[in-house]
N, C-alpha and C positions, 0 to 999 in steps of 0.2 A: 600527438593525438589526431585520430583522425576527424574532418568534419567534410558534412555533405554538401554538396553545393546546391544552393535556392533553384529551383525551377516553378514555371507558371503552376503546372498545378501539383506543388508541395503536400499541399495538405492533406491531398486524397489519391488514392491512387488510379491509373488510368482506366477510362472506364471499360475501356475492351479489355482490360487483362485480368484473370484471375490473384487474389492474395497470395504473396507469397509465403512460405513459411521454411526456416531452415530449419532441417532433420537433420541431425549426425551428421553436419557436412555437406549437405546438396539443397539447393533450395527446391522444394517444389510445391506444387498450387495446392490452396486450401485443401482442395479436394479430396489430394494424395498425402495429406498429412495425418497419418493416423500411427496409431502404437496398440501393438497387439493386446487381443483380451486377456492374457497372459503376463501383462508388463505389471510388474508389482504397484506403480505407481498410480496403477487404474482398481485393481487388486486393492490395496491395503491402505491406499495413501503415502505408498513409502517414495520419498522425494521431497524435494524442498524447490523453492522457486525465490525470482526477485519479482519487484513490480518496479519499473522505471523509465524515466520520460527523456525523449529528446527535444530541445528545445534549439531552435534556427540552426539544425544540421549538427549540435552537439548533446551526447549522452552527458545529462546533469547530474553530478555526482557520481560518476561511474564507480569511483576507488573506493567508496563507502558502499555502494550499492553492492559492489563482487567480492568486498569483505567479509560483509552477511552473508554474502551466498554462499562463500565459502565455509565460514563459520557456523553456519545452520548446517552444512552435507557435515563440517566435521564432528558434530555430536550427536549425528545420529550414524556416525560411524559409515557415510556414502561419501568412496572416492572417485571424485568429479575426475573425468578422462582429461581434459583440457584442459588449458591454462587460462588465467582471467586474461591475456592477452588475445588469445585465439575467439574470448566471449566475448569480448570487445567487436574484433574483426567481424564476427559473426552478425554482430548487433547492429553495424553500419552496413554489413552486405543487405542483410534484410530489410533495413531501412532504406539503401537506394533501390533495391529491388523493385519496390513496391513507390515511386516517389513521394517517398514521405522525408521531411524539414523537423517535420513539427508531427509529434505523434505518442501512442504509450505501446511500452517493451514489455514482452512479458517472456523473460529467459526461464527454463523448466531443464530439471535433470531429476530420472527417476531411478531408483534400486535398477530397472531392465526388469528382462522378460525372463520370468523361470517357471520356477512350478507352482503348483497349487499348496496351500500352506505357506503359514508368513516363513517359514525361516529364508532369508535372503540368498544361502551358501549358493543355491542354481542359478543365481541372476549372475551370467557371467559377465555383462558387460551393458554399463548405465544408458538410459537412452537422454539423448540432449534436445531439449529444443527450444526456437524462438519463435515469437510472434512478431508482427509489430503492426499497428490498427487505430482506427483514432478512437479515444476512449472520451464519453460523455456521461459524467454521474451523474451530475444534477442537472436540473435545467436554469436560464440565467436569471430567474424569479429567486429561486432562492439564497443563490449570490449576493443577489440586491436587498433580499427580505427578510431573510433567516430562514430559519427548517424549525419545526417542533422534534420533538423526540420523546422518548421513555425511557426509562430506565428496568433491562431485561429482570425477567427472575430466570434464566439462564445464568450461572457465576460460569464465569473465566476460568480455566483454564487451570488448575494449582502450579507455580514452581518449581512444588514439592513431587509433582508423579510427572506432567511433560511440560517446558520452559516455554514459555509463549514468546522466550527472543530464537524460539525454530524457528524460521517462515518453513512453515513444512506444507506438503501438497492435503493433508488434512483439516481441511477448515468448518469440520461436521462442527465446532463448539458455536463458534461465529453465527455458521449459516442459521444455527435456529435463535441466536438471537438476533437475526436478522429477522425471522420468519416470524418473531412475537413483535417487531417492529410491524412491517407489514400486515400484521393482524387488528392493530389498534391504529391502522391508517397514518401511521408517519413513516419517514424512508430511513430513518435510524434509529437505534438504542445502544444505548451505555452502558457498559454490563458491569458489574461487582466484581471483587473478589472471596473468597469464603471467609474474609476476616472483615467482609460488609465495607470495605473504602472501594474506591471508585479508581475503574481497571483503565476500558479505551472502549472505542465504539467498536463494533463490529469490524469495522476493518481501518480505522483510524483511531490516530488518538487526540487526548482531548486537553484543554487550557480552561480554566477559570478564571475570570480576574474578576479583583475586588481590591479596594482602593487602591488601584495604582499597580498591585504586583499582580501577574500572573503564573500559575501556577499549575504544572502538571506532574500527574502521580511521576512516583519511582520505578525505575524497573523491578525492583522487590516485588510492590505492588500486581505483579505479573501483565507486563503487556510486552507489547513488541518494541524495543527500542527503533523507534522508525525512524529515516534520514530527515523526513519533514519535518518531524517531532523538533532535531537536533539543529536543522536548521533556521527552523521558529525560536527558538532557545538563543541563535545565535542574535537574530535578526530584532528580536523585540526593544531590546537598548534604546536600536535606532529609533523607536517609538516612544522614546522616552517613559519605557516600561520595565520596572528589574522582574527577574523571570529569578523563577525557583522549580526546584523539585520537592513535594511534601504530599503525603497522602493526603485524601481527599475524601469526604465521606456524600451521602445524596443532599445532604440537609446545605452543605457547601456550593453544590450544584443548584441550589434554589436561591440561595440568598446573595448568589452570583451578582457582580453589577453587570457578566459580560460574561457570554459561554463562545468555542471555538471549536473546531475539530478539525486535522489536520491529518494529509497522506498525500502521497507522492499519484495515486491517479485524480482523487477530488480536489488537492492543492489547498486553501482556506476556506473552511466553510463556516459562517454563524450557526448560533445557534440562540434562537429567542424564545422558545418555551421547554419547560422540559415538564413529565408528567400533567401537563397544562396548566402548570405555572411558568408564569411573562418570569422571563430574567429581565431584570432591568425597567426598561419601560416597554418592555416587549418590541424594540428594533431592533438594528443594528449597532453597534455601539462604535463610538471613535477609537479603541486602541484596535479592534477587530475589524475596520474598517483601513488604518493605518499599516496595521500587519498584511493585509491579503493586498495592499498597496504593495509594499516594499516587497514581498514577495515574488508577485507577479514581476515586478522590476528585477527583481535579483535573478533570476532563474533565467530567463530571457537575457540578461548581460552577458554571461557567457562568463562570469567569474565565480 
């Protein structure tokens, strides 16, 4: 496995030099990173993507990250040109390109450029590409504080017409319950599913605790099996916390002793009101205080 070696300024990249971005194989600056009005991936949403972070010059979880990626291209029938070892390669050129240690990935592969009308048959060949950028969701207030939220009347996404473990390049369901977030002055919402249990936030998912266990929905329940999700799952023990999988309805979101939400660019986040009822005593709470600890610890180990 490859890893980057630390320099002075890791974090950011130099300040004379444009971003760089690899394209199908060549890296070139922000600038010059573009994909034709014609690429179905701009077109229709057709593509799938990862979201994930490197952490002290290593991609964390890379072999779960390129598994979904693969797994998402393979059910929506798009065969990725490259190898997860080539997305690898690629992942670290881009990150020392730009001297980044410490940063967030954003790998993209679309249908390509064809014609007008979804059928794909003229996309003769998928466009690939990487980002890599420091990413900031929240500011360090809410880390500390909690976040308020809602809970959207946007439902998620069915199982039954498009599976929400696609990462697919269409995230039109998400963005407007983001957008009903944003309306009612908080930075998230929690969306349903059509059988009314509780999905994932708009682009993370989510944990409840109550006496001692924590709990988040099922993939049935339709969300994204996310690597954060699996790795909270793994890690909460350590917090002398048993974790489960079980649907979830809103009336469980309220009576919460302890709300969380979790993804691979925001990492752990509280959450202490929701619909403007205090979970808890309206702070932070010790297992979610405990988890976004070991977390941070974990991810930074390099294991």
């Amino acid at each position: 496995m490859s890893v980057l070696s630390p320099s002075p300024s890791a974090s950011t990249p130099a300040a004379h030099k444009s971003l760089q971005v690899w394209m199908d194989g060549k890296l070139v600056p922000k600038e010059n990173a573009t994909v034709s009005v014609f690429d179905h991936g701009l077109l229709y949403g057709d593509g799938v993507f990862e979201g994930i972070r490197i952490y002290n010059g290593r991609i964390y979880e890379s072999a779960a990250h390129l598994e979904r990626f693969y797994e998402s291209a393979k059910a929506i029938r798009l065969d990725i040109p490259i190898t997860p070892q080539q997305w690898e390669d690629a992942i670290y050129a881009t990150a020392k390109a730009n001297n980044f240690t410490d940063c967030y990935v954003r790998a993209v592969v679309t249908r390509g450029v064809g014609k007008l009308g979804i059928s794909p048959v003229n996309c003769e060949r998928p466009t690939c590409f990487v980002i890599c950028d420091v990413l900031e969701m929240y500011p360090k207030a809410i880390y500390e504080n909690g976040m308020p939220v809602i809970t959207a009347s946007t439902l998620r996404n069915s199982p039954m017409s498009l599976s929400p473990r696609i990462k697919s390049l269409n995230y039109l369901n998400n963005i407007l319950g983001k957008i009903e977030a944003l309306d009612a002055g908080v930075p998230e919402a929690i969306m349903l599913n059509a059988n009314g249990n509780v999905s994932e936030g708009t682009a993370m998912n989510l944990f409840a605790v109550k006496r001692g266990i924590a709990t988040t929905p099922p993939l049935t329940d339709g969300i994204l099996e996310g690597v954060t999700r699996n790795t909270v799952l793994r890690l909460l023990p350590q917090s002398g916390v048993t974790a489960r999988e079980a649907s979830l309805q809103k009336h469980d979101l309220y009576i919460a002793d302890e709300l969380f939400v979790c993804g691979t660019g925001a990492e752990v986040v509280p959450v202490t009101t929701v619909d403007k009822r205090a979970i808890g005593n309206g702070s932070v709470g010790p297992v979610t205080k405990k988890i976004m600890d070991i977390y941070a610890r974990h991810v930074r180990s390099g294991r």
